[in-house]
N, CA, C and O atoms as a CHARMM CRD file, in Angstrom:
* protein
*
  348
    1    1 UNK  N     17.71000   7.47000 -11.77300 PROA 1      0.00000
    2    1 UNK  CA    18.40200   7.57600 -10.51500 PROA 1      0.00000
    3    1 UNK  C     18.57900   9.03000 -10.09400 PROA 1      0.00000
    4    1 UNK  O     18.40600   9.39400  -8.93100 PROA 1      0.00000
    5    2 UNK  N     18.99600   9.99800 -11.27200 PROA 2      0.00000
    6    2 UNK  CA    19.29600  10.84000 -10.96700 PROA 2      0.00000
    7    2 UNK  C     17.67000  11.75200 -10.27200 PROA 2      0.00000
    8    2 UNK  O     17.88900  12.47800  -9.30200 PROA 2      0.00000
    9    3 UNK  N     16.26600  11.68000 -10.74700 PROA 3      0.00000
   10    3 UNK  CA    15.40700  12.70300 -10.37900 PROA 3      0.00000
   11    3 UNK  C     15.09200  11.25400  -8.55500 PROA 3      0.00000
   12    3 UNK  O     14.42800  11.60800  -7.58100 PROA 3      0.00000
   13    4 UNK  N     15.37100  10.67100  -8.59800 PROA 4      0.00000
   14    4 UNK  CA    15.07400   9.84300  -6.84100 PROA 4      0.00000
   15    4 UNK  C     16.48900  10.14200  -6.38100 PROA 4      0.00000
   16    4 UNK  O     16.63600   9.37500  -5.42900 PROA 4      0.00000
   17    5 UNK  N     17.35800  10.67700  -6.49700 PROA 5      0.00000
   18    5 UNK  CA    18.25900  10.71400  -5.67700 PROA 5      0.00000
   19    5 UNK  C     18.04200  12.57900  -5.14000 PROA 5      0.00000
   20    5 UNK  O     18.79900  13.16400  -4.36500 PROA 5      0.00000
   21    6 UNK  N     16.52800  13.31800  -5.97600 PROA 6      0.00000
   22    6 UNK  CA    16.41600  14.55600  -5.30700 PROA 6      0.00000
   23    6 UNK  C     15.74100  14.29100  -4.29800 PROA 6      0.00000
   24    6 UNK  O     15.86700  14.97000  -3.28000 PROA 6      0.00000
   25    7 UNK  N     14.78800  13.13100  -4.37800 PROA 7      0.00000
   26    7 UNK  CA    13.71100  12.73900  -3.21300 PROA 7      0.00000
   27    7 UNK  C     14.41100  12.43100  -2.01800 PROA 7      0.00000
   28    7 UNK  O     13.82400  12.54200  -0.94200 PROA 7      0.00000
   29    8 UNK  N     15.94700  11.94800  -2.08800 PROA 8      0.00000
   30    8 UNK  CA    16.31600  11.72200  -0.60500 PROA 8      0.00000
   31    8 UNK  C     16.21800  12.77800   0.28900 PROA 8      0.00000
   32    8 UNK  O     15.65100  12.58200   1.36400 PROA 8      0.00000
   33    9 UNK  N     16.66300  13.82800   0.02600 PROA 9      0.00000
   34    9 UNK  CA    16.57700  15.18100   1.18200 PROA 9      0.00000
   35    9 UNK  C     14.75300  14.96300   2.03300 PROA 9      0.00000
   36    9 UNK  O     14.58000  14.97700   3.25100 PROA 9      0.00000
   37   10 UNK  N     13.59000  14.77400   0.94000 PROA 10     0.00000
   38   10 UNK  CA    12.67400  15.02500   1.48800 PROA 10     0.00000
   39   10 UNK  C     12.32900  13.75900   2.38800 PROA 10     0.00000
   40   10 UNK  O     11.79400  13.92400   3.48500 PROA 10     0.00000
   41   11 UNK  N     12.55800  12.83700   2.03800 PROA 11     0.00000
   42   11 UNK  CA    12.50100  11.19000   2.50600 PROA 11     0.00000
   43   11 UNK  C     13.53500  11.76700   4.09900 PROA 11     0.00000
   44   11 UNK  O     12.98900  11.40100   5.14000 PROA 11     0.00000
   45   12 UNK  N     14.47700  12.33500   4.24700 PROA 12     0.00000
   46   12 UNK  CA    15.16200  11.63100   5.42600 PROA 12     0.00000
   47   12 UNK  C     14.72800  12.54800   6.64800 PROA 12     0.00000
   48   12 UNK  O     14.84100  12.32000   7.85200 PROA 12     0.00000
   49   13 UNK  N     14.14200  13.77200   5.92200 PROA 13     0.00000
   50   13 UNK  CA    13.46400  14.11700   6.82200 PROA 13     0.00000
   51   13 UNK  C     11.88800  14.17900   6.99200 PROA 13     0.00000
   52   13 UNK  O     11.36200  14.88900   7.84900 PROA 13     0.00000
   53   14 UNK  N     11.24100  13.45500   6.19100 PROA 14     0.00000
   54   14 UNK  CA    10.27100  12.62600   7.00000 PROA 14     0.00000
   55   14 UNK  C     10.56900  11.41600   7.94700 PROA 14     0.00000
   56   14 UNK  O      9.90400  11.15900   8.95000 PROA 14     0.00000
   57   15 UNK  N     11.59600  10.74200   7.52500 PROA 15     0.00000
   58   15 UNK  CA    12.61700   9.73400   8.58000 PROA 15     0.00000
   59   15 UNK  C     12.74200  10.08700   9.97700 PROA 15     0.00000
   60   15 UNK  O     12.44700   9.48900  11.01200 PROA 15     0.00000
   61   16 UNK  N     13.37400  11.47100   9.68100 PROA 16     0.00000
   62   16 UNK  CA    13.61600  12.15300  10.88000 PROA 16     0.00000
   63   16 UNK  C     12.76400  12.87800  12.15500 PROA 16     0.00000
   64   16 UNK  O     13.19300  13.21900  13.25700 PROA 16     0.00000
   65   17 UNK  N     11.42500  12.98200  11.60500 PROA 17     0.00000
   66   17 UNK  CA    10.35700  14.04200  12.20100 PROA 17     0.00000
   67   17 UNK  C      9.46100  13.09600  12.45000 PROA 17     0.00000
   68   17 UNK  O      8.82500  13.16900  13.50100 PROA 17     0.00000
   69   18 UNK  N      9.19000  11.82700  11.37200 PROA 18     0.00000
   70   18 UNK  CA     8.10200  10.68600  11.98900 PROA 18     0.00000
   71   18 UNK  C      7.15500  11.07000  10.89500 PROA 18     0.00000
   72   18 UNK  O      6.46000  10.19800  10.37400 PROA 18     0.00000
   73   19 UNK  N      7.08900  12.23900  10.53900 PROA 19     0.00000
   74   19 UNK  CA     5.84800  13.06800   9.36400 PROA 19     0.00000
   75   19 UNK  C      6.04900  12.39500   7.89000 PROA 19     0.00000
   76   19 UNK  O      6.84700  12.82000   7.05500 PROA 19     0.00000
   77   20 UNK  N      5.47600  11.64800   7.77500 PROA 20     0.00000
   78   20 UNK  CA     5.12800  10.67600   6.77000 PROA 20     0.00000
   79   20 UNK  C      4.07000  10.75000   5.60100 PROA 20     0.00000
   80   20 UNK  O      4.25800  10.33600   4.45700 PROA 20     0.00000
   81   21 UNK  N      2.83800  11.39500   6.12000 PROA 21     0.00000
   82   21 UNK  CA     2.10200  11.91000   5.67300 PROA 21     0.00000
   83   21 UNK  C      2.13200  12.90000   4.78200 PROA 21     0.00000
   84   21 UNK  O      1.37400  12.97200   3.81500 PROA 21     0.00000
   85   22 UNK  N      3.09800  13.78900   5.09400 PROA 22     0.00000
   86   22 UNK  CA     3.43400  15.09500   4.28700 PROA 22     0.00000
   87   22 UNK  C      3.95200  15.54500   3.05200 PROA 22     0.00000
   88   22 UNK  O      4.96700  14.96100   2.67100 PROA 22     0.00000
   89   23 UNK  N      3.55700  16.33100   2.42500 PROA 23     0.00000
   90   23 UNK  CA     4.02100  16.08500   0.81900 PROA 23     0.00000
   91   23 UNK  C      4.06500  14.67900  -0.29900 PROA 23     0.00000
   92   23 UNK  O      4.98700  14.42100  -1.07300 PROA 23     0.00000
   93   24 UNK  N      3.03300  14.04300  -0.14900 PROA 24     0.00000
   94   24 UNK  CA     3.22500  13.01200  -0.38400 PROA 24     0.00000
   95   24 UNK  C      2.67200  13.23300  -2.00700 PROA 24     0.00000
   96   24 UNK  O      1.75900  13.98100  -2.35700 PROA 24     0.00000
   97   25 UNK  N      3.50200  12.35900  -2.86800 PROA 25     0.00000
   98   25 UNK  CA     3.05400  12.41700  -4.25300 PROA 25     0.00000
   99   25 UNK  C      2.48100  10.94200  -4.80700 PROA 25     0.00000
  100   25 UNK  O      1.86900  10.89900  -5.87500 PROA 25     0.00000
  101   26 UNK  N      2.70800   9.80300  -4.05200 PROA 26     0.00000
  102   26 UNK  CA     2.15600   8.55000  -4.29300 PROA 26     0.00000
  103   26 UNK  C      2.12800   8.02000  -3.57800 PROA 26     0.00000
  104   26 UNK  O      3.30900   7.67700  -3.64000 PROA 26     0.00000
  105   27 UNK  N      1.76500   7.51400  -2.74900 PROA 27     0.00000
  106   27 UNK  CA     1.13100   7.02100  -1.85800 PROA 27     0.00000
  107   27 UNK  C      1.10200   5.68200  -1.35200 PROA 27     0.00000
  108   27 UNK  O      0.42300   4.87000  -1.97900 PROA 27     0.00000
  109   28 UNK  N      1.87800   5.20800  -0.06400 PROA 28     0.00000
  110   28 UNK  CA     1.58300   3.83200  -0.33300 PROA 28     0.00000
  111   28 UNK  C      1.00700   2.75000  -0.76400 PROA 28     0.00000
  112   28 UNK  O      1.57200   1.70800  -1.10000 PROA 28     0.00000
  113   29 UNK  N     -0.06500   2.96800  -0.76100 PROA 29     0.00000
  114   29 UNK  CA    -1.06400   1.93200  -1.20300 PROA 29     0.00000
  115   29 UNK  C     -1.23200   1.84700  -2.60200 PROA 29     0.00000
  116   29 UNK  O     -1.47900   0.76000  -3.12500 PROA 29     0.00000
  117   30 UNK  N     -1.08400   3.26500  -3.49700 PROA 30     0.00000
  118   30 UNK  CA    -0.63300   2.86100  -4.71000 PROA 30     0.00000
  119   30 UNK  C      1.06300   2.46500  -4.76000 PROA 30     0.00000
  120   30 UNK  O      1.41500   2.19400  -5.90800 PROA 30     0.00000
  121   31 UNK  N      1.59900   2.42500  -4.26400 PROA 31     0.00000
  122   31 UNK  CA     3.10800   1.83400  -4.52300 PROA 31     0.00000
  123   31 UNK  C      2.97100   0.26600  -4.03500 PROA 31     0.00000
  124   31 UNK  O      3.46300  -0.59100  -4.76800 PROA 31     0.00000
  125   32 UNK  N      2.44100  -0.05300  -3.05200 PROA 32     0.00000
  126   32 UNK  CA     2.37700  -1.84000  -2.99300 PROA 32     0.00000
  127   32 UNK  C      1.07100  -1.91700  -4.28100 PROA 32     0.00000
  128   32 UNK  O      1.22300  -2.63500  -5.27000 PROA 32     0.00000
  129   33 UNK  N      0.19600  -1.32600  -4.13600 PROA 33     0.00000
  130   33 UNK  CA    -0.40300  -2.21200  -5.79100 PROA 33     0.00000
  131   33 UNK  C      0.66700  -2.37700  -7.39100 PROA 33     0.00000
  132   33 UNK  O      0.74400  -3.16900  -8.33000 PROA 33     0.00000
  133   34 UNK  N      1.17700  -1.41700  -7.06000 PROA 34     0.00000
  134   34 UNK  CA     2.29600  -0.87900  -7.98400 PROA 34     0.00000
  135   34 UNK  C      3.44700  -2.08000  -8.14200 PROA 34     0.00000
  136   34 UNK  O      3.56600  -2.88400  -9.06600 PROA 34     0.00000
  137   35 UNK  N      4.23900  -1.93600  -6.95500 PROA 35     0.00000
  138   35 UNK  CA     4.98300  -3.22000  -6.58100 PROA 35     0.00000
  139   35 UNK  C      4.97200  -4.55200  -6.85400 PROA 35     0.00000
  140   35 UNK  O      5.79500  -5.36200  -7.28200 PROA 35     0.00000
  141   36 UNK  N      3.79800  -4.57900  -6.49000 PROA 36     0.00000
  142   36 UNK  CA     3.19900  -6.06000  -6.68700 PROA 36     0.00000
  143   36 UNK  C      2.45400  -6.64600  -8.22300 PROA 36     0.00000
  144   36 UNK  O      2.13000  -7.77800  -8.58300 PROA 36     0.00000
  145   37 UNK  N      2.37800  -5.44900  -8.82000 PROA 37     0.00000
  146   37 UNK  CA     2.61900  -5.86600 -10.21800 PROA 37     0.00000
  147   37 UNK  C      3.75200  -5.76100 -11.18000 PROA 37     0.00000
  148   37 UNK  O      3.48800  -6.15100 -12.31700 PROA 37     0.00000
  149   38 UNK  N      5.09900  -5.26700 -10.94200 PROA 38     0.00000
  150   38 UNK  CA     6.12400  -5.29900 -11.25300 PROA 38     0.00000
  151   38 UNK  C      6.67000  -6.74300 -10.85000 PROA 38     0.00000
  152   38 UNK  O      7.42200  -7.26700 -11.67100 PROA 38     0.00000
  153   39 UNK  N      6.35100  -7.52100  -9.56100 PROA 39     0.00000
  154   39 UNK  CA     6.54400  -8.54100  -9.11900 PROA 39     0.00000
  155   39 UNK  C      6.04500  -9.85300  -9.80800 PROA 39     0.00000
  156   39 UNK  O      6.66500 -10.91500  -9.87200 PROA 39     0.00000
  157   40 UNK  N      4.71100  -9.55300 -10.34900 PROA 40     0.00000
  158   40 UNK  CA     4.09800 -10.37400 -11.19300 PROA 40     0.00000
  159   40 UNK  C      4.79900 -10.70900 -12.36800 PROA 40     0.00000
  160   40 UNK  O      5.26600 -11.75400 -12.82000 PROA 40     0.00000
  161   41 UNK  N      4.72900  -9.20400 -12.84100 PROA 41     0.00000
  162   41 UNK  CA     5.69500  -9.40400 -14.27000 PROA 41     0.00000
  163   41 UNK  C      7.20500  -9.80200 -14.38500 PROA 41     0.00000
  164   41 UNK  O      7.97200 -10.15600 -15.28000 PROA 41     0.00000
  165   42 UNK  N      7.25000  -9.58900 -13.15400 PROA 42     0.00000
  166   42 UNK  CA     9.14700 -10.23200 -13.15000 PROA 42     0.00000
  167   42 UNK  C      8.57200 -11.91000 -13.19900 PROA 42     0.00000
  168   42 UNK  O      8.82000 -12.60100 -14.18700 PROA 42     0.00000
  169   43 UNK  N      7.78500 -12.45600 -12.02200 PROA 43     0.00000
  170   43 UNK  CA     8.07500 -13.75500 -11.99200 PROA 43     0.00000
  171   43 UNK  C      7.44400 -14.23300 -13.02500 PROA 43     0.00000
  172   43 UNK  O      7.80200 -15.40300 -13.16200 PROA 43     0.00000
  173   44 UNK  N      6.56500 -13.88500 -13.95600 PROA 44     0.00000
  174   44 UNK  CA     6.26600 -14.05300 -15.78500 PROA 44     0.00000
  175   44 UNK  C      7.29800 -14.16200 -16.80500 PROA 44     0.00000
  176   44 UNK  O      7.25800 -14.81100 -17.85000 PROA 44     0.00000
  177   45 UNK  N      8.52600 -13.19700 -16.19500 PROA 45     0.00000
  178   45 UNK  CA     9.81600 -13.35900 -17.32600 PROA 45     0.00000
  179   45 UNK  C     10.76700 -14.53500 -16.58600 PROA 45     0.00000
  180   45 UNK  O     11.88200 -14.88300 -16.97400 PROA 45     0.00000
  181   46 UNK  N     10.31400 -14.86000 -15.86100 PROA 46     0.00000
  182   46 UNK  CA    11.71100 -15.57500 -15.09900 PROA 46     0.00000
  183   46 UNK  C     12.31100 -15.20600 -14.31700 PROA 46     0.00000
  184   46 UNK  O     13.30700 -15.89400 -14.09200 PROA 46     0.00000
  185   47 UNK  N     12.16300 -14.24700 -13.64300 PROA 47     0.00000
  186   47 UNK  CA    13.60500 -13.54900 -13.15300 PROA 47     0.00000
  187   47 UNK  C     13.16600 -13.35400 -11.72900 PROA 47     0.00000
  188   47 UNK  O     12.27400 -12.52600 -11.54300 PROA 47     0.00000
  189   48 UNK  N     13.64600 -13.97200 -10.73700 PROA 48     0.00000
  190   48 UNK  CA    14.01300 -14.26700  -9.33600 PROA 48     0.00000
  191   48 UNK  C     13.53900 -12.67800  -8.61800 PROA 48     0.00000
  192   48 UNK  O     14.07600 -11.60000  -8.87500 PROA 48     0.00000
  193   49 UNK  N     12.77600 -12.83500  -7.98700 PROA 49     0.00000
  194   49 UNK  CA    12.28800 -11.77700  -7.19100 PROA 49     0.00000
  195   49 UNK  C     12.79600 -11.33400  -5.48700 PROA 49     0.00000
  196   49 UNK  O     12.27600 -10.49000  -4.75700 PROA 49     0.00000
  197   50 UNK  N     13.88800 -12.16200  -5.22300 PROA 50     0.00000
  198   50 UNK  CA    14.90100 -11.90100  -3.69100 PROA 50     0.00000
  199   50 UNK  C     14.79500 -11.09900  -3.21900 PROA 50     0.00000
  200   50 UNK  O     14.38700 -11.10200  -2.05800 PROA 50     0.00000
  201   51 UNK  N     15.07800 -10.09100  -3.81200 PROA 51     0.00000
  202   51 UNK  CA    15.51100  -9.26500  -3.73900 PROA 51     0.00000
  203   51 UNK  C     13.90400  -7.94900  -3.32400 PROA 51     0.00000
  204   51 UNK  O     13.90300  -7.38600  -2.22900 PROA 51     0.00000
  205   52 UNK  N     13.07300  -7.75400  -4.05600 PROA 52     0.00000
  206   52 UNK  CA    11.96000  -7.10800  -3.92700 PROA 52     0.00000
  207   52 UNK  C     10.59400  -8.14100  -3.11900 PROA 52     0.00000
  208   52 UNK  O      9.50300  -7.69300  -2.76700 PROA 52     0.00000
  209   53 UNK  N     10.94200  -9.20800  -3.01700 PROA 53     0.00000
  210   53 UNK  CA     9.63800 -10.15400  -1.93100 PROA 53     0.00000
  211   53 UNK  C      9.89900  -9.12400  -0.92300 PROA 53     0.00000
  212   53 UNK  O      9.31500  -8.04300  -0.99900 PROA 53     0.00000
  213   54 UNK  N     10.68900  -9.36300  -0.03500 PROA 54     0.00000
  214   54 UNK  CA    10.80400  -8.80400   1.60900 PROA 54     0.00000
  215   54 UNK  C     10.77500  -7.42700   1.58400 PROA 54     0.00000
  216   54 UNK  O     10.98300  -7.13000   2.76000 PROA 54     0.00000
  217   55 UNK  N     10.63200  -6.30700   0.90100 PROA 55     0.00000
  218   55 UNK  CA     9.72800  -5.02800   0.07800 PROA 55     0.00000
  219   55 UNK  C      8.11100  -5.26800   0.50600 PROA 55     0.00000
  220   55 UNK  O      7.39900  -5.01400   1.47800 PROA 55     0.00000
  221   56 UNK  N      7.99200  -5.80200  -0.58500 PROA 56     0.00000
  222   56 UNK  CA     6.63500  -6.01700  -1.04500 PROA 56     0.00000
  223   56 UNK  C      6.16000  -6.26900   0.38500 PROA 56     0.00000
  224   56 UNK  O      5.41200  -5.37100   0.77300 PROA 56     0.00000
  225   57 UNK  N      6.38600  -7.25700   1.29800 PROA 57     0.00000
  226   57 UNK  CA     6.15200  -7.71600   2.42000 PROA 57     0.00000
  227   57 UNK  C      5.78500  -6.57200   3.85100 PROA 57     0.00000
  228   57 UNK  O      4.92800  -6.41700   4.72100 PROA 57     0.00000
  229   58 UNK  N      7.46000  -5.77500   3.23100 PROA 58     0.00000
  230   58 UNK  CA     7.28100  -4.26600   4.54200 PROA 58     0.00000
  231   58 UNK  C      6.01000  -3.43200   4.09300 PROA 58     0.00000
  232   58 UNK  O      5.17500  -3.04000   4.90800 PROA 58     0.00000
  233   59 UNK  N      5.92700  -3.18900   2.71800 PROA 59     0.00000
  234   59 UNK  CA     4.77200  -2.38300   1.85900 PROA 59     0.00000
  235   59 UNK  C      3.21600  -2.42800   2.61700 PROA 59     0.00000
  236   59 UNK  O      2.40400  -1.54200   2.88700 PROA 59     0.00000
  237   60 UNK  N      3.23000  -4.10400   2.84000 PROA 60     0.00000
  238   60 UNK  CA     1.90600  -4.42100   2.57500 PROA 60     0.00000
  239   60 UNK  C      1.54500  -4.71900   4.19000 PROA 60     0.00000
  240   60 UNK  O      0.36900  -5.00700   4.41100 PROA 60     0.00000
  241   61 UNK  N      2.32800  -4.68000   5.16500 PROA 61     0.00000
  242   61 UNK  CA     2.41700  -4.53300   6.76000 PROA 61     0.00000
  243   61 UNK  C      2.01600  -3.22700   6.89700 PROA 61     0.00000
  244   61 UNK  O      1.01900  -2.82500   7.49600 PROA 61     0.00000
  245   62 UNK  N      3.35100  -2.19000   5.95300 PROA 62     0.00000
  246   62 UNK  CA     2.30000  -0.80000   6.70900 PROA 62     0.00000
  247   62 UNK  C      1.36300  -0.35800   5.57000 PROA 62     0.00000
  248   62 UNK  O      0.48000   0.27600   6.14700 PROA 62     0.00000
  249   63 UNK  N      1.22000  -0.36200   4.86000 PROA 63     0.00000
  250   63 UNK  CA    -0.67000  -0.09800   4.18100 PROA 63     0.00000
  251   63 UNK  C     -1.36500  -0.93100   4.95500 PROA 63     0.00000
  252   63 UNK  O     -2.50300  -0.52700   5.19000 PROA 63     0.00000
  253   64 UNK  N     -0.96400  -2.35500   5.62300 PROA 64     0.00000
  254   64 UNK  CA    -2.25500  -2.79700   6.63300 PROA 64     0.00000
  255   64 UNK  C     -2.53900  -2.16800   7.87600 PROA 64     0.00000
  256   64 UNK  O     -3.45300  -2.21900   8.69900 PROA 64     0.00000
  257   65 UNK  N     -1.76200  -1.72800   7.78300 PROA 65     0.00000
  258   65 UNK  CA    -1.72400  -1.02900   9.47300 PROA 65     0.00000
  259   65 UNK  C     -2.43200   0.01900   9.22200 PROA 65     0.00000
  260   65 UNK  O     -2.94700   0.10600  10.33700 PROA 65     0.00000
  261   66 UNK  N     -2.83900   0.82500   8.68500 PROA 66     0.00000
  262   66 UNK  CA    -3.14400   2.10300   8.32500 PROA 66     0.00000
  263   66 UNK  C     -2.82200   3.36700   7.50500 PROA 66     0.00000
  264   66 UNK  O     -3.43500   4.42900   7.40300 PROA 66     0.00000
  265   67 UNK  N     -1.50900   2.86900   6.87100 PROA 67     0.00000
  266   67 UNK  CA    -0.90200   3.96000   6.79600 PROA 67     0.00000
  267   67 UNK  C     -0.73500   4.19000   5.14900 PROA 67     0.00000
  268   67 UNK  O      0.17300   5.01200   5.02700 PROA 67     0.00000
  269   68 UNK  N     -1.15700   3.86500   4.04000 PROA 68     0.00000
  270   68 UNK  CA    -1.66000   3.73900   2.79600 PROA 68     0.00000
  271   68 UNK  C     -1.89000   4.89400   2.22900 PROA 68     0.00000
  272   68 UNK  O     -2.02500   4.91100   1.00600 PROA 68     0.00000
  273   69 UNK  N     -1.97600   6.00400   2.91500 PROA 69     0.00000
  274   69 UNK  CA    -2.26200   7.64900   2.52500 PROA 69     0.00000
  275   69 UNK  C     -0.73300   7.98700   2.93100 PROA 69     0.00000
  276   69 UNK  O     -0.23000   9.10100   2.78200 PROA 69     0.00000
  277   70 UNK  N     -0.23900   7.14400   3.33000 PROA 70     0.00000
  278   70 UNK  CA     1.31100   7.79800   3.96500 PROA 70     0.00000
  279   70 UNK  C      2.37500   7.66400   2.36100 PROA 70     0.00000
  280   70 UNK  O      2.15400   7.08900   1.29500 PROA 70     0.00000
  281   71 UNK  N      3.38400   8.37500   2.78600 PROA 71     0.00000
  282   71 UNK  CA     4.84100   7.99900   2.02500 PROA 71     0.00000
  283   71 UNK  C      5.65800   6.94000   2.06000 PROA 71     0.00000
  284   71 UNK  O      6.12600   6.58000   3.14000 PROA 71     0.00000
  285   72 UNK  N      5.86100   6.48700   1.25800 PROA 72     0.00000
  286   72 UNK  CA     6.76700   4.99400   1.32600 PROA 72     0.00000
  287   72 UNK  C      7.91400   5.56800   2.31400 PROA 72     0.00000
  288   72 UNK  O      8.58000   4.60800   2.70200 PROA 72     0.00000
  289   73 UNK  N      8.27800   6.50200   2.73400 PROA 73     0.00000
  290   73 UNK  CA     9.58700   6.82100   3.88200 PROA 73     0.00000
  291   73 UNK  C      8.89900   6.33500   5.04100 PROA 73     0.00000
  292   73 UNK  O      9.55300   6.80200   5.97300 PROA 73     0.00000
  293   74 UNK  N      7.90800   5.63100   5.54400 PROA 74     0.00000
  294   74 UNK  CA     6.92500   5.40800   6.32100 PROA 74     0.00000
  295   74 UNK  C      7.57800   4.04300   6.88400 PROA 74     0.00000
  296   74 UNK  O      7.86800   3.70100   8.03000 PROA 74     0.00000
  297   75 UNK  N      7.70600   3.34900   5.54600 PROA 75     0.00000
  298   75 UNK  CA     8.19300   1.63900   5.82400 PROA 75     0.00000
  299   75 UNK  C      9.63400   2.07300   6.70500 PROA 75     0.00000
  300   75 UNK  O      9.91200   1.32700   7.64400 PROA 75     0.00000
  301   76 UNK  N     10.00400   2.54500   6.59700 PROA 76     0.00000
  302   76 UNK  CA    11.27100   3.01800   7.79200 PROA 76     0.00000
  303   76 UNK  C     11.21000   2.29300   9.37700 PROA 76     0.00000
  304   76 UNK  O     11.96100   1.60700  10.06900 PROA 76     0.00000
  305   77 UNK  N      9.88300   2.87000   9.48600 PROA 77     0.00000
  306   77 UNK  CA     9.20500   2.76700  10.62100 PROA 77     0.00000
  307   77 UNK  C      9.55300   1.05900  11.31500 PROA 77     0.00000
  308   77 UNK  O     10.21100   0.71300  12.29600 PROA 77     0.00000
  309   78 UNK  N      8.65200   0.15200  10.13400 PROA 78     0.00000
  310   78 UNK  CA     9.74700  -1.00800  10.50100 PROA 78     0.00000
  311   78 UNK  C     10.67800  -1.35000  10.70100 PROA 78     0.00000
  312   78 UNK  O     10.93400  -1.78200  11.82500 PROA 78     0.00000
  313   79 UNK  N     11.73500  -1.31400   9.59000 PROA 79     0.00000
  314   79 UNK  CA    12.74900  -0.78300   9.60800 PROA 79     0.00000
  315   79 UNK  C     13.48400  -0.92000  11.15000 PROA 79     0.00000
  316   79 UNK  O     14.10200  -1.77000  11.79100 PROA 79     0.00000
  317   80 UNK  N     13.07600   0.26600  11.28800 PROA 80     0.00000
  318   80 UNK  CA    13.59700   0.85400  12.48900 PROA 80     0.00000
  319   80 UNK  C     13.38700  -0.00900  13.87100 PROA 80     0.00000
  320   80 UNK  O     14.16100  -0.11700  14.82200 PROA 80     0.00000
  321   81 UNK  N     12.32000  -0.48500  13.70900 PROA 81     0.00000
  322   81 UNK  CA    11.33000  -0.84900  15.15400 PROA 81     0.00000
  323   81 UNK  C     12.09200  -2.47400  15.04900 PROA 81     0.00000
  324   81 UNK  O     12.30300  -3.09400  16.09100 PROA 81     0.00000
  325   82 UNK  N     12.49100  -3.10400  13.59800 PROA 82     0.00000
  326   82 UNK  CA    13.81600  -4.30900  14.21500 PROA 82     0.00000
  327   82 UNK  C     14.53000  -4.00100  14.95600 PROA 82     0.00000
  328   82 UNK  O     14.73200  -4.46400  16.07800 PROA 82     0.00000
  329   83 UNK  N     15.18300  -2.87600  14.23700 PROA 83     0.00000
  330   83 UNK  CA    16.56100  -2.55900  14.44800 PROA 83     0.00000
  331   83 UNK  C     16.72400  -2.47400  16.19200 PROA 83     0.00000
  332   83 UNK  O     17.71400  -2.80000  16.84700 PROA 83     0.00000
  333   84 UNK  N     15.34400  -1.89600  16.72200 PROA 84     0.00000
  334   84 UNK  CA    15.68500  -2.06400  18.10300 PROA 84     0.00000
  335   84 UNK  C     15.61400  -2.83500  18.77900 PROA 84     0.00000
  336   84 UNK  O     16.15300  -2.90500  19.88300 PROA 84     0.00000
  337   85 UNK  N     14.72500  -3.81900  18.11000 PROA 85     0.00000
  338   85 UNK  CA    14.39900  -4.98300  19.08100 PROA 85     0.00000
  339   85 UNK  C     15.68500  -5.97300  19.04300 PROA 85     0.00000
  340   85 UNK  O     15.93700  -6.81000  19.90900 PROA 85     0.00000
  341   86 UNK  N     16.33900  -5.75600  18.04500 PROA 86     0.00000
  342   86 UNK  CA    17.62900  -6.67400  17.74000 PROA 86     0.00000
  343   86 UNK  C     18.77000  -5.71600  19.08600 PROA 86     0.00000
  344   86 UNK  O     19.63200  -6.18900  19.82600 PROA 86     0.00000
  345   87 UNK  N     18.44200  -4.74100  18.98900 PROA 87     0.00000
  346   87 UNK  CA    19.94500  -4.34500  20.26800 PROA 87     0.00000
  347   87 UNK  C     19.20100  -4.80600  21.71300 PROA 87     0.00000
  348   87 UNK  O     19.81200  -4.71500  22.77800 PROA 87     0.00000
């Protein structure tokens, strides 16, 4: 927790600027392959996946879209683009 809670500073301002692309150290498309085998192995032990499905789901919307060279601060983007359609 403690070395991802340094990544927030850089995460909120890719949030903030839209720049997603930038500094990136893994990459979406390896994080939904990534994901989605942590997912495997959970539903192999038993253990209820609720919680990380609708993840996996935002993951694999934006690596389809294009954006797979981007930063997971990227999925925001969705995120965000509810959030407005809901006001």
């Amino acid at each position: 927790m403690t070395a991802m809670m340094g990544e927030l500073p850089g995460y909120a301002e890719k949030i903030d600027t839209g720049r997603h692309g930038v500094n990136v150290a893994s990459n979406l498309a390896m994080q939904t392959a990534a994901l989605k085998n942590i997912l495997t192995a959970t539903r192999e032990q038993g253990v209820a996946t609720d919680l990380l499905d609708p993840m996996l789901d935002l993951f694999r919307k934006r690596d389809g879209a294009g954006h797979g060279n981007e930063d997971i601060s990227g999925v925001f983007e969705l995120i965000r683009s509810r959030s407005n359609a809901v006001n």
